[in-house]
C-alpha positions as CSV (number, residue, x, y, z in Angstrom):
1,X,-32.8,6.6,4.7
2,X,-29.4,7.0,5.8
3,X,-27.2,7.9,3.1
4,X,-23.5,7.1,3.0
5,X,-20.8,9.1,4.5
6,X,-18.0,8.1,2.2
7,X,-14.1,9.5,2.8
8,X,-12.7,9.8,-0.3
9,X,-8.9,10.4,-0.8
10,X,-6.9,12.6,-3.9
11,X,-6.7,9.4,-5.6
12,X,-10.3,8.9,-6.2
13,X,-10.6,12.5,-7.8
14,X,-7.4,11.9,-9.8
15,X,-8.9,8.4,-10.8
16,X,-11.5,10.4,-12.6
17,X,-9.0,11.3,-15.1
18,X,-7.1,8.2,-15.4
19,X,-7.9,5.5,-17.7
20,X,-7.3,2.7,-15.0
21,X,-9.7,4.4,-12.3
22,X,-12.2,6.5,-14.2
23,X,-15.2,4.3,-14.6
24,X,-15.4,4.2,-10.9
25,X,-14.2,7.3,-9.8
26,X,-16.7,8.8,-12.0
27,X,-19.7,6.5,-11.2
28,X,-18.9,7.2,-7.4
29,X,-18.7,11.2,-8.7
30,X,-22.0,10.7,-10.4
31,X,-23.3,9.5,-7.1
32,X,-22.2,12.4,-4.9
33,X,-23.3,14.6,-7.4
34,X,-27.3,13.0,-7.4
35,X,-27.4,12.9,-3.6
36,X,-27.1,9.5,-3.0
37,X,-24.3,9.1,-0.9
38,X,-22.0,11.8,1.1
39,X,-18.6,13.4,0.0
40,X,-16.1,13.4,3.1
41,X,-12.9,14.9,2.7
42,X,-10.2,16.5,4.5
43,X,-8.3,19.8,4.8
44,X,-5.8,17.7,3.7
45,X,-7.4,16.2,0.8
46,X,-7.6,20.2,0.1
47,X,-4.1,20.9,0.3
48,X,-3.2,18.0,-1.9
49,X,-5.5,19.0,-4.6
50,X,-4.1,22.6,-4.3
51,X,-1.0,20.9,-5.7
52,X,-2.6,19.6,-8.7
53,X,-3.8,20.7,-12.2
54,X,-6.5,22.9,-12.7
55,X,-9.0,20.6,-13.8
56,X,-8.4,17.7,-11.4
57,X,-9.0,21.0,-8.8
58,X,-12.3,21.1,-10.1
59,X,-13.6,18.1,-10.3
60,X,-14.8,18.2,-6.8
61,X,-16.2,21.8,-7.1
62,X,-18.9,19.5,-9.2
63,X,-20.5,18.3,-5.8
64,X,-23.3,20.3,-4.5
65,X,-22.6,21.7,-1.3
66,X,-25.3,20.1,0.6
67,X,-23.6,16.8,-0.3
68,X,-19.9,17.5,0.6
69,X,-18.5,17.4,4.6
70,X,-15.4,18.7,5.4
71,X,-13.4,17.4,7.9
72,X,-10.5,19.8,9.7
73,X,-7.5,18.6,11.1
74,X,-7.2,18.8,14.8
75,X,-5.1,17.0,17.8
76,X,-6.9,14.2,17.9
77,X,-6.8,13.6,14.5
78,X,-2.6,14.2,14.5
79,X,-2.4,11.9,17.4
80,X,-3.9,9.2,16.2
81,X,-2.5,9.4,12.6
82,X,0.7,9.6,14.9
83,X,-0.2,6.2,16.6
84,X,-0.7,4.4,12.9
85,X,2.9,5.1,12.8
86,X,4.6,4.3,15.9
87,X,2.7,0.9,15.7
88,X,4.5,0.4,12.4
89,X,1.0,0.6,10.2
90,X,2.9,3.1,8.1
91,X,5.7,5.0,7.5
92,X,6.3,8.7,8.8
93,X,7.1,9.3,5.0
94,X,3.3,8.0,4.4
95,X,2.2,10.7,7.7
96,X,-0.6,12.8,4.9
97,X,-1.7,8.8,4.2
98,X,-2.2,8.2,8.0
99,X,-3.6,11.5,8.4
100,X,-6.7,10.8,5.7
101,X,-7.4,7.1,7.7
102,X,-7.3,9.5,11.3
103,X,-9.6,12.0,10.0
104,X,-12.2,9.6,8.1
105,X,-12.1,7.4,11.9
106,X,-12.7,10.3,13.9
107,X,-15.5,11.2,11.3
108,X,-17.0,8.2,11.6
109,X,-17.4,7.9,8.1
110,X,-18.9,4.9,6.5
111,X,-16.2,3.6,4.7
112,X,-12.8,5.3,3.2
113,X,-12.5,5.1,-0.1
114,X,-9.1,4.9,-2.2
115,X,-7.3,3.8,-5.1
116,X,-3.9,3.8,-2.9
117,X,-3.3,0.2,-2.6
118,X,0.1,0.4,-1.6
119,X,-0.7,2.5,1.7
120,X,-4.2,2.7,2.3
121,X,-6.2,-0.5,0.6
122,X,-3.9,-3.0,1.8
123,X,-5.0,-5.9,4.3
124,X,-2.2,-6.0,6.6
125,X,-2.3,-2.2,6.9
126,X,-5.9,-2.2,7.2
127,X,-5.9,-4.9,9.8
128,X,-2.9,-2.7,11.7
129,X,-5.1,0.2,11.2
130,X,-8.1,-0.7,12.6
131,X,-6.2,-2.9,15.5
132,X,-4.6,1.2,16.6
133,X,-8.4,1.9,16.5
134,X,-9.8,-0.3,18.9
135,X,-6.6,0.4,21.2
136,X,-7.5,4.0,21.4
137,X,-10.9,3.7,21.9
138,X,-12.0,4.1,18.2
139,X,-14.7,2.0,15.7
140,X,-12.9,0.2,13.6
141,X,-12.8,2.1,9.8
142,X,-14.1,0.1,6.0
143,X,-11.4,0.9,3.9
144,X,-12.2,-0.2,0.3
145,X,-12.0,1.0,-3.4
146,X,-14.5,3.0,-5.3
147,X,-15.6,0.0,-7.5
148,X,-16.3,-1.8,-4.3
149,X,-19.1,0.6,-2.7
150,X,-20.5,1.2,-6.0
């Protein structure tokens, strides 16, 4: 049975720990955690998190190994996240936003999963997103909330 690949952003490890986002940052958690579904995340997702408190650190320490992927930046990665941009999708200001939507597309993860609705979750964006896809030769990418692959 093919498990999930599921890209999750800082905000869905931060959600743990907000009242708003926890029930479904930690039911997704709980998830990764049983082997159910796959934990993507970025060298960028790393370097965010190395910016945070201790504890929202080590929240994704919980994940066993065997049920984590870690994706590395590379060019094609940059120069797509660089094409969200130029085709107005986002802002360079927003560039660690585009990088997370490059790197879960090149992945091929399932779906992306985020509590930024302002950058990330956002129809219009999404629509843009996935339009710089298909130009460049890419699948289009599922970008939804944690309460909505759970």
């Amino acid at each position: 049975m093919h498990k999930l690949r599921i890209y999750i952003d800082t905000s869905v490890i931060g959600g743990c720990f907000d009242e708003e986002f926890a029930e479904w940052s930690n039911m997704l958690f709980d998830e990764f955690i049983a082997g159910k579904k796959i934990a993507v995340i970025s060298d960028i997702t790393i370097g965010e998190l190395s910016k945070a408190f201790d504890f929202i650190k080590n929240k994704i320490k919980e994940i066993p190994d065997k049920y984590i992927e870690v994706i590395h930046k590379t060019k094609e990665i940059e120069e797509l996240s660089h094409s969200y941009i130029k085709n107005n999708a986002i802002s360079k200001k927003h560039g660690d936003d585009a990088l997370h939507i490059a790197s879960a597309t090149i992945a091929k993860a399932d779906v992306l999963v985020s509590w930024n609705f302002k950058h990330i979750v956002n129809l219009r964006r999404i629509q843009i997103y996935n339009s710089v896809n298909l130009m460049n030769g890419y699948s289009i990418i599922e970008i939804r909330n944690p309460r909505e692959v759970l």
